[in-house]
N, CA, C and O atoms as CSV, one atom per row, in Angstrom:
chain,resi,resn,atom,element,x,y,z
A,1,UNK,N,N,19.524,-14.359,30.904
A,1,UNK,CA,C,18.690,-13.775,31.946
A,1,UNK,C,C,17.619,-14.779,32.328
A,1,UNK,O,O,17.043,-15.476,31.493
A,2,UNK,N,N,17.381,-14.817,33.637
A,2,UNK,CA,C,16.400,-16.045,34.311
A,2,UNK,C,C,15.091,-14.868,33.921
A,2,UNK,O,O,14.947,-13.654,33.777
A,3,UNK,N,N,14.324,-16.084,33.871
A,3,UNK,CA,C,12.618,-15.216,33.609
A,3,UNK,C,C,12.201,-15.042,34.902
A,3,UNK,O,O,12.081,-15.739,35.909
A,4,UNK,N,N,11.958,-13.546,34.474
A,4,UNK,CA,C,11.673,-12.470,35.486
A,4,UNK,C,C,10.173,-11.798,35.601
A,4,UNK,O,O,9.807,-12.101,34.466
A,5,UNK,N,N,9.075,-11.121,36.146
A,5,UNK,CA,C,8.635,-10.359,35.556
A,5,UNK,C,C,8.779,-9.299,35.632
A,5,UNK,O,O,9.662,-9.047,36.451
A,6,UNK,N,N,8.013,-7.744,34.822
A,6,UNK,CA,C,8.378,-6.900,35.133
A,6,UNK,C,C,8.806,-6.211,35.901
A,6,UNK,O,O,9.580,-5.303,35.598
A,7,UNK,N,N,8.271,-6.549,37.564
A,7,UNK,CA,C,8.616,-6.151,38.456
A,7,UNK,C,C,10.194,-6.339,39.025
A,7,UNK,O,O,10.929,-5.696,39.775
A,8,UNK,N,N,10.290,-7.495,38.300
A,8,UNK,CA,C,12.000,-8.145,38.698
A,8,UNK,C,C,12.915,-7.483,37.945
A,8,UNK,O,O,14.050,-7.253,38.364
A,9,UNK,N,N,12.481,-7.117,36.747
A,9,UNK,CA,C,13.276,-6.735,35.791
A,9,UNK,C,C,13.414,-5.491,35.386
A,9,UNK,O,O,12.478,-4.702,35.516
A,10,UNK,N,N,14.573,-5.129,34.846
A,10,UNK,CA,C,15.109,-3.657,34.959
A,10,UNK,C,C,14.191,-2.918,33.542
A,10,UNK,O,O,14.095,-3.200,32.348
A,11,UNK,N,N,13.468,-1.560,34.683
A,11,UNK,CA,C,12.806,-1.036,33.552
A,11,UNK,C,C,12.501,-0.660,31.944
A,11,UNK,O,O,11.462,-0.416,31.331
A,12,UNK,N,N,14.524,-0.765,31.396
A,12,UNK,CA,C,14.549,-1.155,29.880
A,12,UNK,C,C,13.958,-2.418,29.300
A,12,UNK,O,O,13.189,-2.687,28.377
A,13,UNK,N,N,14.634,-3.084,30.225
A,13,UNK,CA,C,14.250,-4.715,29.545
A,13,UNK,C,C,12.798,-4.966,29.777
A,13,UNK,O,O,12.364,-5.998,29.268
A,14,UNK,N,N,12.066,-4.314,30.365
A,14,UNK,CA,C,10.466,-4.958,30.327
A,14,UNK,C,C,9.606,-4.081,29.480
A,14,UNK,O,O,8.598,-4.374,28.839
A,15,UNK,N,N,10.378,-2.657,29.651
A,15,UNK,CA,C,9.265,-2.007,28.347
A,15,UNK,C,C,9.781,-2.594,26.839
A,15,UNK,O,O,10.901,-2.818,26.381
A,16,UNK,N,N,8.627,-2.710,26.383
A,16,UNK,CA,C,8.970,-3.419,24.774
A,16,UNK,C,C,9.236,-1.836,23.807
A,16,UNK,O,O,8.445,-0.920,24.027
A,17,UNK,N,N,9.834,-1.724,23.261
A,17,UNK,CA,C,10.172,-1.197,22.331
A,17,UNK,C,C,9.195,-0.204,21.466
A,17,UNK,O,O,8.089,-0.650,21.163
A,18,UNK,N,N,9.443,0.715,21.180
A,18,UNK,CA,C,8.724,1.090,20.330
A,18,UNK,C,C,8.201,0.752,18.631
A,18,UNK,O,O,7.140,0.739,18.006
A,19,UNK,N,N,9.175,0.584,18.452
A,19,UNK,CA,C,9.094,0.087,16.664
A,19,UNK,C,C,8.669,-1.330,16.940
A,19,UNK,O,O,8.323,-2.051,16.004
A,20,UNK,N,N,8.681,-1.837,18.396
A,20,UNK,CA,C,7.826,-3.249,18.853
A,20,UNK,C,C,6.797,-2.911,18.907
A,20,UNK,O,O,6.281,-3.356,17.882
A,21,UNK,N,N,6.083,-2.387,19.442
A,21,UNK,CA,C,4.626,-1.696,19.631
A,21,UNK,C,C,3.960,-1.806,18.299
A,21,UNK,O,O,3.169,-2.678,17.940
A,22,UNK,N,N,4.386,-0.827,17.653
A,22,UNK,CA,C,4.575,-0.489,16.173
A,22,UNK,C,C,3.734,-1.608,14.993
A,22,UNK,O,O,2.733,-1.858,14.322
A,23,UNK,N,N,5.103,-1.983,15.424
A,23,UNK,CA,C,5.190,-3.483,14.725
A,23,UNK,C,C,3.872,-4.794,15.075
A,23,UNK,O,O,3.518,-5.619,14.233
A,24,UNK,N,N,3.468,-4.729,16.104
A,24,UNK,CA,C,2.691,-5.005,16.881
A,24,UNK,C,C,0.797,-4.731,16.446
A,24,UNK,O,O,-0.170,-5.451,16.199
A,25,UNK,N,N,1.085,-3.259,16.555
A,25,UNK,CA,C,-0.117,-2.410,16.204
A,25,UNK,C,C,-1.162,-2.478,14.823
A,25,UNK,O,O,-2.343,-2.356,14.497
A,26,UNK,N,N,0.437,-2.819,14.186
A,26,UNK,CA,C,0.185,-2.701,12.491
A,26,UNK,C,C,0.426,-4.336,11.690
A,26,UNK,O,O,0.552,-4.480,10.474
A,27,UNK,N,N,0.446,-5.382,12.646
A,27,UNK,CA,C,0.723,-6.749,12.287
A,27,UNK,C,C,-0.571,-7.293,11.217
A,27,UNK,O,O,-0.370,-7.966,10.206
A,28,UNK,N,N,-1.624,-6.931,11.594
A,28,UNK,CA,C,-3.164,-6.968,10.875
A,28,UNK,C,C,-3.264,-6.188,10.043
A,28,UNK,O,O,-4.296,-6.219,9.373
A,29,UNK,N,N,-2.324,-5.264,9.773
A,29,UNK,CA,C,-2.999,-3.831,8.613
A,29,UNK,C,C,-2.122,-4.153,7.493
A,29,UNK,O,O,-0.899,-4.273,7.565
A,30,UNK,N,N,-2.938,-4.299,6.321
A,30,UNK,CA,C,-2.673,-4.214,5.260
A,30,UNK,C,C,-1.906,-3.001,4.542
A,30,UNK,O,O,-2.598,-2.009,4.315
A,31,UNK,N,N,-0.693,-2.969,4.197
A,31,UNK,CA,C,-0.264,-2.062,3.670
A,31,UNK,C,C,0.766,-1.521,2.249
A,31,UNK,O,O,1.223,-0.445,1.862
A,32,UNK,N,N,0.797,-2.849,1.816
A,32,UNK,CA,C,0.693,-2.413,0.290
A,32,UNK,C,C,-0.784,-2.794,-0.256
A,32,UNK,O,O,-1.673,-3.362,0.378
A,33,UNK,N,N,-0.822,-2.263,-1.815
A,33,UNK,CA,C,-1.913,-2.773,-2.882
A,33,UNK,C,C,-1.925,-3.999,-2.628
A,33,UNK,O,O,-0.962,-4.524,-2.070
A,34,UNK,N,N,-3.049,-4.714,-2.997
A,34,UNK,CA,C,-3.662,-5.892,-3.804
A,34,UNK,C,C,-4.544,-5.760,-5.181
A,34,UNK,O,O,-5.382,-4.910,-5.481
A,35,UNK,N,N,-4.252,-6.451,-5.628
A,35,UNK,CA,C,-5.282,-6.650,-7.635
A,35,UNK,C,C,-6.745,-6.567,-6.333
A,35,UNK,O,O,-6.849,-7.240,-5.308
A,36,UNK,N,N,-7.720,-5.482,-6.878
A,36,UNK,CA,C,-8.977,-5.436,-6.515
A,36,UNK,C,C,-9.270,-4.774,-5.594
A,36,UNK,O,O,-10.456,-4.757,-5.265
A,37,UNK,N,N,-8.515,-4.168,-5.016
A,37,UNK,CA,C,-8.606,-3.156,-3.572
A,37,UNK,C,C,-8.479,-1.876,-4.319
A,37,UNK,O,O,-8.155,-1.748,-5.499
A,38,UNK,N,N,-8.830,-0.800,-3.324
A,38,UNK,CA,C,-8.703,0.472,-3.673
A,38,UNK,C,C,-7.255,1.123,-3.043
A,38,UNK,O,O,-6.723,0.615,-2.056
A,39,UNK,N,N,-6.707,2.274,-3.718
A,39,UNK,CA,C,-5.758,3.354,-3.353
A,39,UNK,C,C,-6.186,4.444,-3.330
A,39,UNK,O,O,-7.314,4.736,-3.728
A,40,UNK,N,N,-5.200,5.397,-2.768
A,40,UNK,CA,C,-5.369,6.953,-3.225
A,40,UNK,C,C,-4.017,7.013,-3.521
A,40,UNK,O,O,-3.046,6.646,-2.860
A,41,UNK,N,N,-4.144,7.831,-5.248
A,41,UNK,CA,C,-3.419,8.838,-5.768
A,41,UNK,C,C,-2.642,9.764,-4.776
A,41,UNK,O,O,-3.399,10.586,-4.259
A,42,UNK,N,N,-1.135,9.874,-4.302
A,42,UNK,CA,C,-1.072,10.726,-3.342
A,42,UNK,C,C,-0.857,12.150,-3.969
A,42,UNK,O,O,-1.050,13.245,-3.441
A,43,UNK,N,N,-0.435,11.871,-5.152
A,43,UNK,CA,C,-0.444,13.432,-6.386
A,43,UNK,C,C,-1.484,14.086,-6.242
A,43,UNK,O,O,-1.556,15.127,-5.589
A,44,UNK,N,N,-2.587,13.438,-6.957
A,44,UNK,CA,C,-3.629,13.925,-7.283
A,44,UNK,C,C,-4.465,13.316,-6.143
A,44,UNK,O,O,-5.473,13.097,-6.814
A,45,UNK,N,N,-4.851,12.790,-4.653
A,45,UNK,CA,C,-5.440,12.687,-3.861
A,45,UNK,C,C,-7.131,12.448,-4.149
A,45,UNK,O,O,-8.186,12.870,-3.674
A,46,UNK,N,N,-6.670,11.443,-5.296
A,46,UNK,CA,C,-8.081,10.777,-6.532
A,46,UNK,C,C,-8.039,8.983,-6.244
A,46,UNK,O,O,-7.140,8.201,-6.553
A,47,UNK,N,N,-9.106,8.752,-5.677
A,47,UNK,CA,C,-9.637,7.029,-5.547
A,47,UNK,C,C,-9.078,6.306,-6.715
A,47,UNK,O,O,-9.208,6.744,-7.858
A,48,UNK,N,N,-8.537,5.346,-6.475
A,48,UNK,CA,C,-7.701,4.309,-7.822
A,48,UNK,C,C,-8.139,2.811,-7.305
A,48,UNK,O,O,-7.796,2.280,-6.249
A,49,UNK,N,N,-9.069,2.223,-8.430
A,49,UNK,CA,C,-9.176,0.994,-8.599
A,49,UNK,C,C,-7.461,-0.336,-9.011
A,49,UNK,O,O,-7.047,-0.666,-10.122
A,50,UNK,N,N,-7.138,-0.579,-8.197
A,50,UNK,CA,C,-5.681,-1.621,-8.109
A,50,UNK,C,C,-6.130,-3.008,-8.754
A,50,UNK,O,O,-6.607,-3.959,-8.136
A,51,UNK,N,N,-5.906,-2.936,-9.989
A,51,UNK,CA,C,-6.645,-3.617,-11.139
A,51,UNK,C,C,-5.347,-5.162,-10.943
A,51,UNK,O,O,-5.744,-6.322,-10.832
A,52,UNK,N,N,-3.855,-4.764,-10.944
A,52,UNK,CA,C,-2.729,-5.726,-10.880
A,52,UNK,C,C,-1.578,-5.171,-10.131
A,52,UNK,O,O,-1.574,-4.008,-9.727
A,53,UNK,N,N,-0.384,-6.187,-9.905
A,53,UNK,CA,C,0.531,-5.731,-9.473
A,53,UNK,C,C,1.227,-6.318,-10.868
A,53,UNK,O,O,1.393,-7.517,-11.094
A,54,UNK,N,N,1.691,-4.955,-11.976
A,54,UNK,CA,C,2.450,-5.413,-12.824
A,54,UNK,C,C,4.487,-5.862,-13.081
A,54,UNK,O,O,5.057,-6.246,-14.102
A,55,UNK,N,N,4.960,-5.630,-11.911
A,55,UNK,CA,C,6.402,-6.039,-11.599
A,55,UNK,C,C,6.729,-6.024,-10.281
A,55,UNK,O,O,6.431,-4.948,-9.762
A,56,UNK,N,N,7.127,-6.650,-9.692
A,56,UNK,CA,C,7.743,-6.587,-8.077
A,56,UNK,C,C,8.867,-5.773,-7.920
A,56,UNK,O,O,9.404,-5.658,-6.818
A,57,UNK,N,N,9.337,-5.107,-9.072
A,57,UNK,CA,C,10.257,-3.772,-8.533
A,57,UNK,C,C,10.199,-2.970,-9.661
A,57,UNK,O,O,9.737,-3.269,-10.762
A,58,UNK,N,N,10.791,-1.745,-9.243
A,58,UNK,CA,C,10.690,-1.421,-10.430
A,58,UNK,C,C,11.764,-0.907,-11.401
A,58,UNK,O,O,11.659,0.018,-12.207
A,59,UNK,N,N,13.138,-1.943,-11.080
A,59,UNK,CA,C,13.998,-1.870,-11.952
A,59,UNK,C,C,13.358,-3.111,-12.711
A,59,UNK,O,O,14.026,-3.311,-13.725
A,60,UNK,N,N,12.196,-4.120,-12.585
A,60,UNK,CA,C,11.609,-4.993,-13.519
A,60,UNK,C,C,10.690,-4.665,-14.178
A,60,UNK,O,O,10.307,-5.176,-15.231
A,61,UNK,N,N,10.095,-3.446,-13.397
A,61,UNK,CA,C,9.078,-2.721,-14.487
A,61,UNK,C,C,10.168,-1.911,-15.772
A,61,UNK,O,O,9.976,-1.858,-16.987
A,62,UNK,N,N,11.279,-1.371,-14.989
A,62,UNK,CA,C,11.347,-0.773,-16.438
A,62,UNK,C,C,12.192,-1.424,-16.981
A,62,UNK,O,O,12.864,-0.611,-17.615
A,63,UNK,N,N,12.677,-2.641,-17.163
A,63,UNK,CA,C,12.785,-3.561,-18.001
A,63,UNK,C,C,11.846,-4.397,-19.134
A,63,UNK,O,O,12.052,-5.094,-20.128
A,64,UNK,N,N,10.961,-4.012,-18.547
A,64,UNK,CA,C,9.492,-4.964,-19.436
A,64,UNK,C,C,8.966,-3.346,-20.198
A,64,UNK,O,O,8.191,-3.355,-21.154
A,65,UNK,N,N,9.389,-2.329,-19.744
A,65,UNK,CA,C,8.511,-0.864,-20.362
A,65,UNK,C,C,9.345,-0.194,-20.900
A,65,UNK,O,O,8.817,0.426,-21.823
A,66,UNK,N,N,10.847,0.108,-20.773
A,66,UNK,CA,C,11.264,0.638,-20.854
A,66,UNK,C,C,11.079,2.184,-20.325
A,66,UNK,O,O,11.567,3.080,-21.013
A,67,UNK,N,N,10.454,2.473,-19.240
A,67,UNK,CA,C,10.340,3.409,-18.426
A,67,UNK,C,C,10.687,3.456,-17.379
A,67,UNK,O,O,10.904,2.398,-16.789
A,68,UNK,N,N,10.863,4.591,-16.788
A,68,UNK,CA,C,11.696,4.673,-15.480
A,68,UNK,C,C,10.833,5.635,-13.938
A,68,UNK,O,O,11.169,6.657,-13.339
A,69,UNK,N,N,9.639,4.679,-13.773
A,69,UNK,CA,C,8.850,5.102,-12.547
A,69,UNK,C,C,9.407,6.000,-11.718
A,69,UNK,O,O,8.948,7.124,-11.515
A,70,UNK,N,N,10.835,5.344,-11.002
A,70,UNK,CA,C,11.249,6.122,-10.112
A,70,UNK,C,C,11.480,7.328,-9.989
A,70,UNK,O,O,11.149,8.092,-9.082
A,71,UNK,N,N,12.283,7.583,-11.269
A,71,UNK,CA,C,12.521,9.345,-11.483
A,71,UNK,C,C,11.213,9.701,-12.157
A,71,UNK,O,O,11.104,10.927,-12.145
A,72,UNK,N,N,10.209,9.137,-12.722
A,72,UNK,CA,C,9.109,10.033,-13.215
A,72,UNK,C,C,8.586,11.164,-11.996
A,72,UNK,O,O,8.615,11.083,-10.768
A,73,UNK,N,N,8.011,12.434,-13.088
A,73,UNK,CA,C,7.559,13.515,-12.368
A,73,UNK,C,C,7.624,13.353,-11.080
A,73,UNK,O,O,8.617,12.681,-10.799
A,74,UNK,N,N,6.827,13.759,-9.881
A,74,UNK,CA,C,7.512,14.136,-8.407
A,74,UNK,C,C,7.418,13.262,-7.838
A,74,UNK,O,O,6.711,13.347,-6.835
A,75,UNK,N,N,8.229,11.621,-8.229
A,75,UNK,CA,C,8.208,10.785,-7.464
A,75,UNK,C,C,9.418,10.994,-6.991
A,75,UNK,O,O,9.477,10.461,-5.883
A,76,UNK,N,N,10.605,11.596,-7.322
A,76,UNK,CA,C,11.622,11.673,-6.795
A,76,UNK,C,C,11.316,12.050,-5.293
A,76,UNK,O,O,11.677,11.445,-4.283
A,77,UNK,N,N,10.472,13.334,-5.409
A,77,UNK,CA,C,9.877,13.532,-3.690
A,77,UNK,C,C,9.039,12.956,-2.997
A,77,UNK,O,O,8.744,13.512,-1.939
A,78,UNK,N,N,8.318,11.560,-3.365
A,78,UNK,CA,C,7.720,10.951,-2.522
A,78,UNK,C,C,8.403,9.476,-2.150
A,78,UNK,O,O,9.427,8.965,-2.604
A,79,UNK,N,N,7.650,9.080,-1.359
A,79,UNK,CA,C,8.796,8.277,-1.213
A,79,UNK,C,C,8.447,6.540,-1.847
A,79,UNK,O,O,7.937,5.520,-1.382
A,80,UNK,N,N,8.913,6.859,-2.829
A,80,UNK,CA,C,9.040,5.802,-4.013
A,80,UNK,C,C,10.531,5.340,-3.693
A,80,UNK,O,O,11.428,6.182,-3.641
A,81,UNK,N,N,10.780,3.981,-3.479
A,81,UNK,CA,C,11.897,3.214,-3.957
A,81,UNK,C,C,11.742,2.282,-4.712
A,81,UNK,O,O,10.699,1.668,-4.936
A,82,UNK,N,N,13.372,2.030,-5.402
A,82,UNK,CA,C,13.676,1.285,-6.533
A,82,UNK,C,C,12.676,-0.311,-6.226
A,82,UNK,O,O,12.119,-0.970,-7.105
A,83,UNK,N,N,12.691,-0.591,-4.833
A,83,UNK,CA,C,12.104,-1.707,-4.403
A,83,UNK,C,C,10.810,-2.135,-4.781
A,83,UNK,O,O,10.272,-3.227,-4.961
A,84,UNK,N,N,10.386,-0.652,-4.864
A,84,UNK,CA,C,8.434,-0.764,-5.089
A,84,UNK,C,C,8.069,-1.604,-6.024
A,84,UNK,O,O,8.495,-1.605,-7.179
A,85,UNK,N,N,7.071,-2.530,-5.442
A,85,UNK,CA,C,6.453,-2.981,-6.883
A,85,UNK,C,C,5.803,-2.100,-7.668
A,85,UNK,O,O,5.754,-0.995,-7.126
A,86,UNK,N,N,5.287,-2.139,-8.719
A,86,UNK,CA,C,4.153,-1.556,-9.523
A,86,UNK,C,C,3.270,-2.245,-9.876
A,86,UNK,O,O,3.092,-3.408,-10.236
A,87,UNK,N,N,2.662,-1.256,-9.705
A,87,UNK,CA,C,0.755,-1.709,-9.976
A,87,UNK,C,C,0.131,-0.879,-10.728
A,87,UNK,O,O,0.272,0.339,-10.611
A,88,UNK,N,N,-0.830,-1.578,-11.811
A,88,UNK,CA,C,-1.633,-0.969,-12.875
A,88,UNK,C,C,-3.004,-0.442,-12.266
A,88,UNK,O,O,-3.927,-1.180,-11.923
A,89,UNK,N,N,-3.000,0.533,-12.207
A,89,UNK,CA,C,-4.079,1.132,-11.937
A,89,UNK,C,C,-5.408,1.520,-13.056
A,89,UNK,O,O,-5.341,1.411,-14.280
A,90,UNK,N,N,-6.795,2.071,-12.136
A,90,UNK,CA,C,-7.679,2.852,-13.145
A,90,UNK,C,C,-7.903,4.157,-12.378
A,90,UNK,O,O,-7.138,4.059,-11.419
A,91,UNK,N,N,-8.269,4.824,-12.328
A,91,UNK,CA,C,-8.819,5.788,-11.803
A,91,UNK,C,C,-10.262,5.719,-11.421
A,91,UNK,O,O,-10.795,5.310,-12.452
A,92,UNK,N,N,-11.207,5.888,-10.515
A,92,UNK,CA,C,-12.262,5.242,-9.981
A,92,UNK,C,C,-13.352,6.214,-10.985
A,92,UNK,O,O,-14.252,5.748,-11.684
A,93,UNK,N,N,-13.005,7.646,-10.844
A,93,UNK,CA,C,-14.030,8.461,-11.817
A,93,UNK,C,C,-13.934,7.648,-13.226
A,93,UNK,O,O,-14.932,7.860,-13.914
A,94,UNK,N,N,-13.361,7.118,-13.594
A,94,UNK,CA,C,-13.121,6.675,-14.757
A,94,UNK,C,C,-13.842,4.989,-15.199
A,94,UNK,O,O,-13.892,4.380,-16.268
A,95,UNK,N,N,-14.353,4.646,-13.721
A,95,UNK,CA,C,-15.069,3.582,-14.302
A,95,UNK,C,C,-16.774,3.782,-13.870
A,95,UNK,O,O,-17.263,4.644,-13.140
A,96,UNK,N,N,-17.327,2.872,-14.466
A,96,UNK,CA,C,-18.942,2.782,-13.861
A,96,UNK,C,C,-19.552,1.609,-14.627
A,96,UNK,O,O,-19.265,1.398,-15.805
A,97,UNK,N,N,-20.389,0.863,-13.936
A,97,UNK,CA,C,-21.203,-0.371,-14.476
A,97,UNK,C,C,-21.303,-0.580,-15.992
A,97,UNK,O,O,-20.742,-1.424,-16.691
A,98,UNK,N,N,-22.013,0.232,-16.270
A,98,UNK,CA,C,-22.250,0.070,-17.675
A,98,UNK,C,C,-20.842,0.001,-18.727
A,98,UNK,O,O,-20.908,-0.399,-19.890
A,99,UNK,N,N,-19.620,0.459,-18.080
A,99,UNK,CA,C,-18.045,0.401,-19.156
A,99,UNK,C,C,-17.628,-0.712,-17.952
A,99,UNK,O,O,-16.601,-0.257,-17.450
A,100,UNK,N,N,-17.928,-1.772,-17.383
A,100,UNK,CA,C,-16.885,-2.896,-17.077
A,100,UNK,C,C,-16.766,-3.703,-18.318
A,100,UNK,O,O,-15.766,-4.409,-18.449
A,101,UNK,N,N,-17.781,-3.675,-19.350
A,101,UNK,CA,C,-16.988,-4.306,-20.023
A,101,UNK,C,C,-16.031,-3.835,-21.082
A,101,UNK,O,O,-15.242,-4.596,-21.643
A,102,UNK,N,N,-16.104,-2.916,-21.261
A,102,UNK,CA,C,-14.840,-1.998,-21.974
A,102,UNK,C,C,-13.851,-2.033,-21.013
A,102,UNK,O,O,-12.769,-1.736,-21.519
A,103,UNK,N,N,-13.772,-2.294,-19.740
A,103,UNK,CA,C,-12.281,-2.195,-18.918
A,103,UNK,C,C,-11.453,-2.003,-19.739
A,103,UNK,O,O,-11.218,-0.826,-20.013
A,104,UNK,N,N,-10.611,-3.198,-20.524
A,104,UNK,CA,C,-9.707,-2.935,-21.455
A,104,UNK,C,C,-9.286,-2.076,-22.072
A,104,UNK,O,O,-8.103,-1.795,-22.263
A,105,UNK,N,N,-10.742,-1.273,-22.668
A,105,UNK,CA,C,-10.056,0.120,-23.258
A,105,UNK,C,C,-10.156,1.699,-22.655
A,105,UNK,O,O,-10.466,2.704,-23.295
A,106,UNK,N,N,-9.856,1.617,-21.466
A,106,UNK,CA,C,-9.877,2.238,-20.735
A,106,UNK,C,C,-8.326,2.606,-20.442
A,106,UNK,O,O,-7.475,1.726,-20.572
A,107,UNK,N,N,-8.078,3.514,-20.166
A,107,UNK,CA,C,-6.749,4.256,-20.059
A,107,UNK,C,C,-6.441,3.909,-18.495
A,107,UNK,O,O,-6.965,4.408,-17.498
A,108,UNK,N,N,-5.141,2.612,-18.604
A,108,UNK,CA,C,-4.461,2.585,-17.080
A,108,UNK,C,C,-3.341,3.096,-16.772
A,108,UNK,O,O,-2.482,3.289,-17.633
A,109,UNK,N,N,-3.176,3.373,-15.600
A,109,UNK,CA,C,-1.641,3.602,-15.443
A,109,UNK,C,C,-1.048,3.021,-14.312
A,109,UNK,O,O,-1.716,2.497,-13.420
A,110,UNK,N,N,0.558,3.111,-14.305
A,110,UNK,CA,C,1.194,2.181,-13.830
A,110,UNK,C,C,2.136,3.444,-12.399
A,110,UNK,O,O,2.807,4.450,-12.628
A,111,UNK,N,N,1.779,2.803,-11.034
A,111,UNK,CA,C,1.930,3.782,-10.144
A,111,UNK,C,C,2.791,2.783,-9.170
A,111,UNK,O,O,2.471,1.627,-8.895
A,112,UNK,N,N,3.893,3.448,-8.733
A,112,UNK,CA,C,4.661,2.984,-8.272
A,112,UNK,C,C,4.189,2.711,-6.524
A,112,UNK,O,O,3.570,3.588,-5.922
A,113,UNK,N,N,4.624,1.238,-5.774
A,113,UNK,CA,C,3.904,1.205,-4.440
A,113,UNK,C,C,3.662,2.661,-3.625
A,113,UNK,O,O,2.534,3.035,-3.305
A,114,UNK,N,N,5.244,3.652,-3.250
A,114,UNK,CA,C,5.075,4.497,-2.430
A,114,UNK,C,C,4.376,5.816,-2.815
A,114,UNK,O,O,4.314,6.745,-2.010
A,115,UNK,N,N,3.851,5.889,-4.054
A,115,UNK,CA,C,2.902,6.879,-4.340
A,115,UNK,C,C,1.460,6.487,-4.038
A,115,UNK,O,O,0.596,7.358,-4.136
A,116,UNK,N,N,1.065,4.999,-3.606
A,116,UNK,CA,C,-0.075,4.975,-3.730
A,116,UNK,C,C,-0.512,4.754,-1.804
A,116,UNK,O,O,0.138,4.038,-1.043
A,117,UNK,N,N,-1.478,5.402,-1.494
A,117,UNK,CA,C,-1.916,5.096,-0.011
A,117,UNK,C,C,-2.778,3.814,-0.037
A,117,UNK,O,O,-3.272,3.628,-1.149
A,118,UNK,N,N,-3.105,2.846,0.918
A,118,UNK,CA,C,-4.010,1.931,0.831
A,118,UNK,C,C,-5.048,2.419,1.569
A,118,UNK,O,O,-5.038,3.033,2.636
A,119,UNK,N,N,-6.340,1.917,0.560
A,119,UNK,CA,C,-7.325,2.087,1.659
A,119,UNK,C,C,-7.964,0.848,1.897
A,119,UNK,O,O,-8.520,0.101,1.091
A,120,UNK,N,N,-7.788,0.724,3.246
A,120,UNK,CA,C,-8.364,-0.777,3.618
A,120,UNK,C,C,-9.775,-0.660,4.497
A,120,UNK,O,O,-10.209,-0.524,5.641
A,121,UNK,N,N,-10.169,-0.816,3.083
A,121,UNK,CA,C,-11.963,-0.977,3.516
A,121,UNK,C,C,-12.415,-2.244,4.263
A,121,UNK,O,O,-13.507,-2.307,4.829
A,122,UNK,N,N,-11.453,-3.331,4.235
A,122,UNK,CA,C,-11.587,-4.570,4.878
A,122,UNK,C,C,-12.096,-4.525,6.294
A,122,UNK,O,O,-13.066,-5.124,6.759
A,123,UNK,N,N,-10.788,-3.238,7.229
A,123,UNK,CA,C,-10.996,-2.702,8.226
A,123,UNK,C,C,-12.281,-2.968,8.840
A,123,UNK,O,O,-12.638,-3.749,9.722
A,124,UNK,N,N,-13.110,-1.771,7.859
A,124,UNK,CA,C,-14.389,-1.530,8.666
A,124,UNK,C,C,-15.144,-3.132,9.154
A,124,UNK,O,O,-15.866,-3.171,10.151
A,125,UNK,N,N,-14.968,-3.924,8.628
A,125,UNK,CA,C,-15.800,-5.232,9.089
A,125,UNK,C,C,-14.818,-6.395,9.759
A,125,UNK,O,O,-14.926,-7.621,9.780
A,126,UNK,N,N,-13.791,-5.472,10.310
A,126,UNK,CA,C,-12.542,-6.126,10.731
A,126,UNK,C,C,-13.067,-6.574,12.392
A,126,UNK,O,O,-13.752,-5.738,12.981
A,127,UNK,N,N,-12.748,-7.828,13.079
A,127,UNK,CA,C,-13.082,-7.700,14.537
A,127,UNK,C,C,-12.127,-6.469,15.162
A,127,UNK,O,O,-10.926,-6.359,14.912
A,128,UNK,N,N,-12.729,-5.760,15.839
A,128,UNK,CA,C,-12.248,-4.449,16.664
A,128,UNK,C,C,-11.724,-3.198,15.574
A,128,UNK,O,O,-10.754,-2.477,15.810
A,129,UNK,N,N,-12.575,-3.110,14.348
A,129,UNK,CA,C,-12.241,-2.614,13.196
A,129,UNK,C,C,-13.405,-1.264,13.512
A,129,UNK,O,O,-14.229,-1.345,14.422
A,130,UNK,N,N,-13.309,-0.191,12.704
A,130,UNK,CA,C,-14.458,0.615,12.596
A,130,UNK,C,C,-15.834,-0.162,12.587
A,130,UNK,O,O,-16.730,0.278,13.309
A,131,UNK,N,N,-16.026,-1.109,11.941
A,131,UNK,CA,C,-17.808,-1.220,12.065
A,131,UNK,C,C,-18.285,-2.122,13.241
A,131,UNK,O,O,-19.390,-2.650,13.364
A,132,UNK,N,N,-17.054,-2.196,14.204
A,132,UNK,CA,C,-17.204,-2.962,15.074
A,132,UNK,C,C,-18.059,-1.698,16.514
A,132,UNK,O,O,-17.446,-0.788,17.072
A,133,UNK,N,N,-19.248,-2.002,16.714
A,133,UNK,CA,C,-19.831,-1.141,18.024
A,133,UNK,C,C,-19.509,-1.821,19.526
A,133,UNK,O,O,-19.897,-1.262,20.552
């Protein structure tokens, strides 16, 4: 096809796509974990400190644990795949200044990517982000 512009060109071919848009929209947004960012629990809908990413799937997590994320409790209904990495979590009620240095003995757990939501606080100081007036 000779380059056209929209006007030349037949109304499919010039609207872009949706899952283009999409794709487009969400090119800047962060959307798995990172070690040091926050989540939400989508179970329990509880703030989680994302301490590591402990396997890039999690037929490698449960090789190193011998546990099996995927079928644990109601991940079968969320949408957890075998693909997910895992990441060691804390629970945010569970920490405060004075126990960073106990981190260690602090009770983590290991939450599979599609159970966890990101929250990207980055956003707010993002150009054209929430803290942008």
């Amino acid at each position: 096809m000779s380059e056209q512009g929209a006007i030349d060109a037949d109304f499919d071919d010039a609207e872009i796509s949706y899952e283009q848009r999409v794709a487009n929209a969400l090119e800047d947004v962060r959307t798995e974990p990172v070690p040091g960012s926050l989540a939400i629990d989508l179970v329990t809908r509880q703030l989680l400190f994302v301490r590591a990413k402990v396997a890039d799937t999690l037929g490698e997590y449960y090789e190193q644990e011998n546990f099996d994320l995927a079928t644990y409790g109601p991940h079968p209904w969320l949408p957890v795949d075998v693909d997910d990495a895992a990441y060691e979590c804390y629970y945010i009620n569970d920490l405060s200044l004075d126990g960073l240095d106990d981190l260690a003995d602090l009770k983590d757990y290991a939450f599979p990517a599609g159970r966890l939501a990101v929250v990207g606080v980055e956003q707010a100081w993002a150009e054209g982000g929430v803290g942008d007036v």
